[in-house]
ZADO-1210 file (C-alpha; in nm, 4 decimals, padded with zeros to 6 digits):
<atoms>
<atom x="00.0000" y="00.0000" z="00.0000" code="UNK" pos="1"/>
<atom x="00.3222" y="00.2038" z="00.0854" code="UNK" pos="2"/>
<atom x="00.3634" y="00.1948" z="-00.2735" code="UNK" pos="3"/>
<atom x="00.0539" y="00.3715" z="-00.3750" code="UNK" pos="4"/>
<atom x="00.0545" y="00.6330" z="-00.2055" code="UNK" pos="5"/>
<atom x="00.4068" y="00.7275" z="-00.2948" code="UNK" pos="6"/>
<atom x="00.3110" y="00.6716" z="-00.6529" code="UNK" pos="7"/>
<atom x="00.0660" y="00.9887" z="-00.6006" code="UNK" pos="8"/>
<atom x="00.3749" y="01.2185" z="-00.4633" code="UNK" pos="9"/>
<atom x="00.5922" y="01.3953" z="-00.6589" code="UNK" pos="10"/>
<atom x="00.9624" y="01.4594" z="-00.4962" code="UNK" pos="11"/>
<atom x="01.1848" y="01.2538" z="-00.3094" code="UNK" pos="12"/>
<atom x="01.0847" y="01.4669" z="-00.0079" code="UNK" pos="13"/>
<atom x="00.7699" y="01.4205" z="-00.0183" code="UNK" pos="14"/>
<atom x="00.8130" y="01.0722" z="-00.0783" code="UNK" pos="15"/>
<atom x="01.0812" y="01.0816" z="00.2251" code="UNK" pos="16"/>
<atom x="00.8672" y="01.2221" z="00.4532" code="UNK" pos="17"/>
<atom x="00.4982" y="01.0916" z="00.3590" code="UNK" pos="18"/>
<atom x="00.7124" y="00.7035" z="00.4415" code="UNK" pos="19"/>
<atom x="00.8062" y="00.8296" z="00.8034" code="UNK" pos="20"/>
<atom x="00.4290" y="00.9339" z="00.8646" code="UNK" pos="21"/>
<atom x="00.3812" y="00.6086" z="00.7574" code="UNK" pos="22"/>
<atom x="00.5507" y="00.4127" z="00.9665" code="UNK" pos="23"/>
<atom x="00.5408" y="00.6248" z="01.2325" code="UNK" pos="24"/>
<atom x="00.1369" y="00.6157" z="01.2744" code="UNK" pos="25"/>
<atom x="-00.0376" y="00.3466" z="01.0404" code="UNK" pos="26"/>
<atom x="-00.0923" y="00.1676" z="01.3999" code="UNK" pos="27"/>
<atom x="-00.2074" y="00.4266" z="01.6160" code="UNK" pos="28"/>
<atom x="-00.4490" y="00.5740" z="01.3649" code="UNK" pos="29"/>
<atom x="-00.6081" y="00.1866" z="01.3060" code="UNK" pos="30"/>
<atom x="-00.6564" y="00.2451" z="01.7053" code="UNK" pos="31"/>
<atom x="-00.7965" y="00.5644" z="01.6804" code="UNK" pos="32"/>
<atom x="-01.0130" y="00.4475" z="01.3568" code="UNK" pos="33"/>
<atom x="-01.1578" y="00.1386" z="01.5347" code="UNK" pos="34"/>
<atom x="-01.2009" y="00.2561" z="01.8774" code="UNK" pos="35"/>
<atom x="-01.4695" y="00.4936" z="01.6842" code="UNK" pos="36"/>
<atom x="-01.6374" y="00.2537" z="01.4295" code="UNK" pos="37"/>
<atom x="-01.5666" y="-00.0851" z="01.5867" code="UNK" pos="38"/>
<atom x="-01.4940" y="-00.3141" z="01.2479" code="UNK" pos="39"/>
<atom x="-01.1707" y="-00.3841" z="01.1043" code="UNK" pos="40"/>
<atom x="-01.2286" y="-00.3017" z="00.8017" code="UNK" pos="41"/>
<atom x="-01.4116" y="00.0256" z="00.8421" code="UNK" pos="42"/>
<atom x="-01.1123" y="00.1296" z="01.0206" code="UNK" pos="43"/>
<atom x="-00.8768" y="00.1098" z="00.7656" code="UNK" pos="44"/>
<atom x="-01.1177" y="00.2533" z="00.5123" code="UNK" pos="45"/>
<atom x="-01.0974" y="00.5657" z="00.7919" code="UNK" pos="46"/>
<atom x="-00.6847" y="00.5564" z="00.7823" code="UNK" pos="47"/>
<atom x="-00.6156" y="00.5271" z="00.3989" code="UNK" pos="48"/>
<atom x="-00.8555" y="00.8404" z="00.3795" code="UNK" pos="49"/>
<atom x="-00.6650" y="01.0040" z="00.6061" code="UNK" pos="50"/>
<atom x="-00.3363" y="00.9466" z="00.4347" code="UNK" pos="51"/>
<atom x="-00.4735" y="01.0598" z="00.1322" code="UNK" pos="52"/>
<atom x="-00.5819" y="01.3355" z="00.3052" code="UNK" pos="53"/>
<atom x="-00.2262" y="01.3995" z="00.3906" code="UNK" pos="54"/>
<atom x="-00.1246" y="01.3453" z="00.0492" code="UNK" pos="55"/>
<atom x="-00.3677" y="01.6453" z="-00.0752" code="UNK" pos="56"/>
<atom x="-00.2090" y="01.8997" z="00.1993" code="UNK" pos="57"/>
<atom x="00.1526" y="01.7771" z="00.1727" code="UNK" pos="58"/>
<atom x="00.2692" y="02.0901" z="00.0939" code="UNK" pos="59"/>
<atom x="00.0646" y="02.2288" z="00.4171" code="UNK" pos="60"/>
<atom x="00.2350" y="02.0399" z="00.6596" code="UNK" pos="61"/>
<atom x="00.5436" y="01.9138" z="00.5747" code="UNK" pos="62"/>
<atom x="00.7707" y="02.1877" z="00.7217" code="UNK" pos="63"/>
<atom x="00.5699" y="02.1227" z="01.0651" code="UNK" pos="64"/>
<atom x="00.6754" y="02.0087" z="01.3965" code="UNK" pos="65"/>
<atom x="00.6118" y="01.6241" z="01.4429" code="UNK" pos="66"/>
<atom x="00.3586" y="01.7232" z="01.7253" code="UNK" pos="67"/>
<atom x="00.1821" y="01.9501" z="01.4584" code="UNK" pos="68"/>
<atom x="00.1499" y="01.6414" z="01.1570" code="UNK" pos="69"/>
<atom x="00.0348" y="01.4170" z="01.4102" code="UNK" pos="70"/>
<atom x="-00.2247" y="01.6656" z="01.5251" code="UNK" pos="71"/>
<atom x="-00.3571" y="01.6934" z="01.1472" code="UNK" pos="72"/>
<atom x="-00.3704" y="01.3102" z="01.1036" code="UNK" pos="73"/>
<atom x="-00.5600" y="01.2408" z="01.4485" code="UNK" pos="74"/>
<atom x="-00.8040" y="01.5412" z="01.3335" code="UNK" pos="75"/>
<atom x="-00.8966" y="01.4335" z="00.9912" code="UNK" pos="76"/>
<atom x="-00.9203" y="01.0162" z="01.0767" code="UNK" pos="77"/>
<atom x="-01.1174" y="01.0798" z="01.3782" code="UNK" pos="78"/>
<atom x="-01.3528" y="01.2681" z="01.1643" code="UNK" pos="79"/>
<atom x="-01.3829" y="01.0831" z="00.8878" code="UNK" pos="80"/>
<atom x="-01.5030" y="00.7856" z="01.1363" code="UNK" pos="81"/>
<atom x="-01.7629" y="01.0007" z="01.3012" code="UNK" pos="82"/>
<atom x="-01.8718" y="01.1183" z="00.9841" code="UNK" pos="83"/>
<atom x="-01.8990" y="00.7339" z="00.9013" code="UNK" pos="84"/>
<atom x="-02.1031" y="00.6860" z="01.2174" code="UNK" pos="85"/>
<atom x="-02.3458" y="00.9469" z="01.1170" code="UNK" pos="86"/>
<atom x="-02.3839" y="00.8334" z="00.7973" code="UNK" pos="87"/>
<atom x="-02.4346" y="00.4643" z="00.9271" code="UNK" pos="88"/>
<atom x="-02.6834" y="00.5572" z="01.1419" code="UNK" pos="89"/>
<atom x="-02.8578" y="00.7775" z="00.8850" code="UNK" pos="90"/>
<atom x="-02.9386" y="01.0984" z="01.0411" code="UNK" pos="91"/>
<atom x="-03.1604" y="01.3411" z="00.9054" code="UNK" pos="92"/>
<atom x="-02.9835" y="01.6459" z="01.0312" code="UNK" pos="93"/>
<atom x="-02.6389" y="01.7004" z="01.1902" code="UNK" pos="94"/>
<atom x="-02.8261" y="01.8663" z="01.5033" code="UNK" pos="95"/>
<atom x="-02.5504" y="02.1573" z="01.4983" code="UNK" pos="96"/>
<atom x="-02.7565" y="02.2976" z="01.1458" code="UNK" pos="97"/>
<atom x="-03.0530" y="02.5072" z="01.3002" code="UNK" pos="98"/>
<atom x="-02.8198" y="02.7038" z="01.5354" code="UNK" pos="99"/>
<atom x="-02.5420" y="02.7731" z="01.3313" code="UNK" pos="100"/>
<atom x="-02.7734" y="02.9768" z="01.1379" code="UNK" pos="101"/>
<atom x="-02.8736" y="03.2010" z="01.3992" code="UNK" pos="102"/>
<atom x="-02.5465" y="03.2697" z="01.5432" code="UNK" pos="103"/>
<atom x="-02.4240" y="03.6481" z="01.5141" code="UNK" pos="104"/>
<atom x="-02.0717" y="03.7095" z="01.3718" code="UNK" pos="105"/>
<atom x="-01.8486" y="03.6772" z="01.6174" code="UNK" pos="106"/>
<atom x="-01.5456" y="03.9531" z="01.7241" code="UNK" pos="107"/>
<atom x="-01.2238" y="03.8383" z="01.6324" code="UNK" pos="108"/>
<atom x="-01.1053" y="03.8447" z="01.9425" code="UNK" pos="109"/>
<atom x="-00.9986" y="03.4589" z="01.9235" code="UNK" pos="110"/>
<atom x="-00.8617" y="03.5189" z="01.5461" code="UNK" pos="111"/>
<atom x="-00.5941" y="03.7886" z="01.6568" code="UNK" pos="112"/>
<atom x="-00.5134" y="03.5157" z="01.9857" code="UNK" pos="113"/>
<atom x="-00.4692" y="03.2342" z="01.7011" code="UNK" pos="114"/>
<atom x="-00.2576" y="03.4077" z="01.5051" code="UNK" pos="115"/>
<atom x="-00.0363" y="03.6175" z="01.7016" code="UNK" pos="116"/>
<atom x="00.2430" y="03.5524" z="01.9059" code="UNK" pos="117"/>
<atom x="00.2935" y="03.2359" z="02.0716" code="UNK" pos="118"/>
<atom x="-00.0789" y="03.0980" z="02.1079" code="UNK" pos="119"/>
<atom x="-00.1014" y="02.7161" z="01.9175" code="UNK" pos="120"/>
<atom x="00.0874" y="02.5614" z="02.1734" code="UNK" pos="121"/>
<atom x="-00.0876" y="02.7480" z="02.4765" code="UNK" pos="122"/>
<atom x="-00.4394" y="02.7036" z="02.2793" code="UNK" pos="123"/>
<atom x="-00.3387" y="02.3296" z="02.2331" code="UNK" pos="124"/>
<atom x="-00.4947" y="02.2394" z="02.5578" code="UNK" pos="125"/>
<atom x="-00.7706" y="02.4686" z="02.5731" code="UNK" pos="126"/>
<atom x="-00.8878" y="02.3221" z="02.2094" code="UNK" pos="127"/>
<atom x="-00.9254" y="01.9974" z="02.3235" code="UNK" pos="128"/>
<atom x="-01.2065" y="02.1082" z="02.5331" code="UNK" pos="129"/>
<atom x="-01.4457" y="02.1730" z="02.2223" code="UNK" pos="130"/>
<atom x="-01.6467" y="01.9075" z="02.0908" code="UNK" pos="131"/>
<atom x="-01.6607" y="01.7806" z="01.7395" code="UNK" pos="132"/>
<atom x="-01.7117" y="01.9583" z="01.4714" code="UNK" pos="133"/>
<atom x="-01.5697" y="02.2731" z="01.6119" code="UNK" pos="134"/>
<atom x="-01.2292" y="02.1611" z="01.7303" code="UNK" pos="135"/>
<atom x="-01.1652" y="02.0156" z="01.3749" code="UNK" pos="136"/>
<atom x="-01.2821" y="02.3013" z="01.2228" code="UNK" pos="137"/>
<atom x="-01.0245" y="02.5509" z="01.3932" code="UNK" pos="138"/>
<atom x="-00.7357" y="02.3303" z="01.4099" code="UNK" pos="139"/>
<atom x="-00.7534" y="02.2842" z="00.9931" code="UNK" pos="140"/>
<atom x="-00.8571" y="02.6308" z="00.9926" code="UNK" pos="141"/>
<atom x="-00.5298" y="02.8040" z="01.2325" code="UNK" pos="142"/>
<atom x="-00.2928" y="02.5776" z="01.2849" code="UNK" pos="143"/>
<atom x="-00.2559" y="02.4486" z="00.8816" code="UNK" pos="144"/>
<atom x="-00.4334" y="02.7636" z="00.7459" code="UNK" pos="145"/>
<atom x="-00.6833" y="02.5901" z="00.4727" code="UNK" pos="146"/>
<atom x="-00.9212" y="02.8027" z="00.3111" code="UNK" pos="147"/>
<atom x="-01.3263" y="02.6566" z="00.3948" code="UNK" pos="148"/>
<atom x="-01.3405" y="02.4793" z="00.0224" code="UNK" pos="149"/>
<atom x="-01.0060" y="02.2779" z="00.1502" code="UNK" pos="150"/>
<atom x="-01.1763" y="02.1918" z="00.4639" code="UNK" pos="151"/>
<atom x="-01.5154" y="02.1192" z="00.3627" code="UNK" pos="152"/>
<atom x="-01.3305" y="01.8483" z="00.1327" code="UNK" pos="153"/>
<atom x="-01.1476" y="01.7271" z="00.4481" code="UNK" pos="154"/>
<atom x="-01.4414" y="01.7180" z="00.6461" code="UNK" pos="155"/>
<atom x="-01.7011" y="01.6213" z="00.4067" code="UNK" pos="156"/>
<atom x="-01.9274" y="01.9102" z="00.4340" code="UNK" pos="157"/>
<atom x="-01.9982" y="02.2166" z="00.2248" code="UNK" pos="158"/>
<atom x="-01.7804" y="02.5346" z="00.2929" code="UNK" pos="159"/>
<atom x="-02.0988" y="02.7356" z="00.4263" code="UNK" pos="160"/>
<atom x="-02.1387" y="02.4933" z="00.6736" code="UNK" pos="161"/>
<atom x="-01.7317" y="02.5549" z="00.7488" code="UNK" pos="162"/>
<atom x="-01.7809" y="02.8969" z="00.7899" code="UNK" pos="163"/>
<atom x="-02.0788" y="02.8483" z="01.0339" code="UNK" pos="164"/>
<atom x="-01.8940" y="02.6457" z="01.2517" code="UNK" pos="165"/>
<atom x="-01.6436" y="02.8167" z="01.2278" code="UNK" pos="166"/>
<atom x="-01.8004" y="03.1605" z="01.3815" code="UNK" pos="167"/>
<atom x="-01.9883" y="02.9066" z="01.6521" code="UNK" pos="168"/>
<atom x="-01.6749" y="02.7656" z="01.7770" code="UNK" pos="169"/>
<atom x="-01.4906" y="03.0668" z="01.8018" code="UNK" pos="170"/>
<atom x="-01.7846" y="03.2005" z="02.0360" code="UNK" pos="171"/>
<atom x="-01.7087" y="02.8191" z="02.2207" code="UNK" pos="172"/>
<atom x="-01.3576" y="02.9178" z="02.2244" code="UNK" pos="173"/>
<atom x="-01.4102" y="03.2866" z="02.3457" code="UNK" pos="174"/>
<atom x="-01.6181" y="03.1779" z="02.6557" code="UNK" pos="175"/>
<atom x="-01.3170" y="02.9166" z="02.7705" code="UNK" pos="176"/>
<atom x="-01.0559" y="03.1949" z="02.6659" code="UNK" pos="177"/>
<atom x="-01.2752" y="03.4269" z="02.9261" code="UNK" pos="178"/>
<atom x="-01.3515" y="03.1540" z="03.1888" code="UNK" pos="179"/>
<atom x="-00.9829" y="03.1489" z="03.2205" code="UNK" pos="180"/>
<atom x="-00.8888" y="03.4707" z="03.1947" code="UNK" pos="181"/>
<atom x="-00.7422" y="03.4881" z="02.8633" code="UNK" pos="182"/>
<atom x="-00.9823" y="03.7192" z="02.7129" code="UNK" pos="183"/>
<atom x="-01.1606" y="03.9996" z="02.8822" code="UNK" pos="184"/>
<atom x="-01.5575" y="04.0789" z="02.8161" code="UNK" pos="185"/>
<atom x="-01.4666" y="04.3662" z="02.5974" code="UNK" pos="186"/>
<atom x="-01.2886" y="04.1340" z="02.3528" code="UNK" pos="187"/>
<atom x="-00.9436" y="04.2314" z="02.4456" code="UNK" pos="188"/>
<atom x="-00.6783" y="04.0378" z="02.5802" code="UNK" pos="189"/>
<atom x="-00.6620" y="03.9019" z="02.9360" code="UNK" pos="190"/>
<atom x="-00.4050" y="03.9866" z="03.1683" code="UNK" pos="191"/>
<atom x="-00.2463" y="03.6135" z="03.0999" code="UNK" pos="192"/>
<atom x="-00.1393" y="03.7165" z="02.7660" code="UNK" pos="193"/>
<atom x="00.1133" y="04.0005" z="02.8720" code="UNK" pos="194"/>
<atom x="-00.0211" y="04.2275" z="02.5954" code="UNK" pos="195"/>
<atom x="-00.2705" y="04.4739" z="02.5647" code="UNK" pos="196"/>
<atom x="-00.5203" y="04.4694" z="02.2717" code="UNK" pos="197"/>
<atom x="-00.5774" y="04.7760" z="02.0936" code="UNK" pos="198"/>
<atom x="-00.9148" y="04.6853" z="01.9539" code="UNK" pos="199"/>
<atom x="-01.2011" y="04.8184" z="02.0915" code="UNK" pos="200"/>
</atoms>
């Protein structure tokens, strides 16, 4: 299988370092795959979409910290098996749809915290609090900066519905931000962050 996938790269690096993901996490993202959809063979269905996944966004994450590839491949396999569990058990709506809808635009008071300074690995934590579909969402959206048609394709949705969850789970991420004073009710920096914000 190896083989394949390599077949679909196009340098030696690539090639180089697609084989050390490989090797390094075919095993743990079977794990990952079946602890979600229980069968064998589902669960390798769920981790050769997730390497092609990887193969699509090479060029997205191949200058990134080991800690930061394995992030992406957990995300998108551990998706792609809910999303198999939802279509398994054939679900007429996704539950999230009639809210995120209703939801006013949010401040981008978590979008400066995202991108500035040193906030993925102090966010790290504080992200694995949200639930699925927002985490996912903001971790393809920040950390490996793909546009909502790239992650609508990753996550198997439409980018509108991207964009919606989006806004909801930065409002998710703004209230644990504030709850641990990170972000202040005005939408400004907390007093963790050592900054001041100059938005109003």
């Amino acid at each position: 299988m190896l083989l394949q996938y390599l077949a679909l790269l196009e340098t030696d690096r690539e090639k180089d370092f697609f084989t050390d993901i490989y090797k390094k996490h075919k095993t743990e993202l079977y794990f990952k795959a079946y602890n979600i959809v229980h069968n064998a063979e589902d669960a390798e269905d769920m981790v050769q979409e997730t390497f092609l996944s990887l193969i699509r966004n090479v060029d997205k994450v191949i200058n990134e910290k080991p800690y930061k590839v394995w992030f992406y491949m957990e995300t998108i396999v551990k998706n792609r098996s809910l999303n198999l569990l939802k279509r398994r058990k054939i679900q007429e709506t996704p539950g999230l749809d009639e809210t995120w809808m209703q939801e006013e635009i949010m401040e981008k008071g978590p979008d400066i915290l995202m991108e500035e300074f040193e906030v993925q690995e102090a966010l790290a934590g504080l992200l694995k609090r949200l639930k699925h579909p927002y985490k996912e969402v903001l971790i393809l959206q920040y950390y490996y900066q793909m546009k909502p048609k790239e992650i609508a394709v990753e996550l198997e949705t439409t980018a509108d519905n991207v964009r919606h969850i989006s806004k909801r789970a930065k409002e998710k991420l703004q209230s644990i931000l504030e709850e641990n004073g990170l972000w202040n009710e005005k939408g400004g920096q907390g007093k963790g962050s050592g900054k001041k914000s100059n938005k109003r």
